[in-house]
C-alpha positions in Angstrom: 0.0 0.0 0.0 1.2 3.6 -0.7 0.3 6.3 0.8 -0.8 8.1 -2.3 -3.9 6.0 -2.4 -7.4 7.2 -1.9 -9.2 6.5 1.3 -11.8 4.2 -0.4 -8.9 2.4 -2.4 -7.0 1.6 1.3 -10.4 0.2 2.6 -11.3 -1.7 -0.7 -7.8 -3.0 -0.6 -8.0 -4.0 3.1 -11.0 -5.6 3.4 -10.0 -7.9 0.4 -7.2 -9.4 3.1 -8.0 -12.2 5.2 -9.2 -11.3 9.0 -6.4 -11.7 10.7 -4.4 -9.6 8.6 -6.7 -6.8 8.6 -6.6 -6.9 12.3 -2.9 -6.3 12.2 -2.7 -3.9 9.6 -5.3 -1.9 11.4 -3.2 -2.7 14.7 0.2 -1.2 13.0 -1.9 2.0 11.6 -3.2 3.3 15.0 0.6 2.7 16.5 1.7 4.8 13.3 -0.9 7.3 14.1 -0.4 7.5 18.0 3.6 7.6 17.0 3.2 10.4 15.4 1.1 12.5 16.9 -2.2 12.5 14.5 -4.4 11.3 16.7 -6.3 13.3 19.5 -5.4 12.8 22.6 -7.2 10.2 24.7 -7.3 10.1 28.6 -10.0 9.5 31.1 -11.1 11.9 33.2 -8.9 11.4 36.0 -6.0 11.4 33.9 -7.0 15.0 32.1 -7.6 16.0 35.5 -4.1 15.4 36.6 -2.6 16.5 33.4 -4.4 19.8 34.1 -3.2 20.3 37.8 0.6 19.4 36.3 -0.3 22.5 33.6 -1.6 24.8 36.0 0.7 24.3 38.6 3.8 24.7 36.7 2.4 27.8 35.3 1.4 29.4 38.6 4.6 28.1 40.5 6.9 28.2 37.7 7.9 24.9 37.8 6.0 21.7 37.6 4.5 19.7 40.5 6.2 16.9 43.2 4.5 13.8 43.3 3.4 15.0 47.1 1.6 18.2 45.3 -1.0 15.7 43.4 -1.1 13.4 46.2 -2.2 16.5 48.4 -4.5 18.2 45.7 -6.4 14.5 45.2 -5.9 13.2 48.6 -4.8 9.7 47.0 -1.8 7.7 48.4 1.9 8.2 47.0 1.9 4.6 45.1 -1.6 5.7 43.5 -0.3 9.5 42.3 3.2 7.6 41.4 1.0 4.8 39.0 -1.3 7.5 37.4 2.8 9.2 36.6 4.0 6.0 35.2 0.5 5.4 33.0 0.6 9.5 32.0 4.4 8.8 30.9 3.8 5.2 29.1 0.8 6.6 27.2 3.4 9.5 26.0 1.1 12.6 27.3 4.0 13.5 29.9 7.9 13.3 30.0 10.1 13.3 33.1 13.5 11.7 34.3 12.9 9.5 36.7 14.3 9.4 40.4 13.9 13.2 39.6 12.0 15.4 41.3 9.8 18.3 39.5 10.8 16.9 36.4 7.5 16.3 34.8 6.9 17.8 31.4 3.3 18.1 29.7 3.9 16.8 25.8 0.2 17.7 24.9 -0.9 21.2 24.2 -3.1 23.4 26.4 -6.0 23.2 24.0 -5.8 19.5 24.5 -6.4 19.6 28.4 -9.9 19.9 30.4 -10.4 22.6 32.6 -9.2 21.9 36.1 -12.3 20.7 38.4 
């Protein structure tokens, strides 16, 4: 397949592949497009909710949150705020070096983000 081809030449063309095959090509396209950045960005809404304290904490203190700041702002436990880090990271909406601290870095843009409840 190129990418030159129409939309309804790519489905045509797909559809003509056996099951199993389809399900992998369509597999590899979504990893292409979350690779890349085409896709909108997709969190629940405890996830945006943390990835809008982390936004409007940095910009109101100038630099970004401790993992003690979101465990205070959502009374959770350390291990839960330090899980919903590692899930924010793995799905590629935040960056940070690890062991650390205030090194979290938002790699979606504003317009992307709920409003902070």
């Amino acid at each position: 397949m190129t990418m030159s081809m129409s939309q309804e030449q790519l489905e045509a063309e797909a559809l003509e592949l056996p099951v199993r095959e389809r399900a992998s090509l369509a597999h590899r396209l979504l990893e292409g497009l979350a690779d890349t950045g085409h896709t909108k960005s997709r969190y629940t809404l405890k996830q945006g909710q943390y990835l809008s304290f982390i936004h409007y904490y940095t910009k109101i203190h100038g630099l970004p949150p401790s993992e003690a700041d979101m465990q205070h702002y959502f009374r959770v436990s350390p291990p839960t705020v330090h899980q919903m880090i590692l899930t924010l990271e793995a799905r590629g909406f935040i960056e940070r070096v690890p062991r650390t601290p205030r090194s979290v870095r938002l790699m979606i843009p504003r317009s992307d983000l709920p409003d902070l409840e």
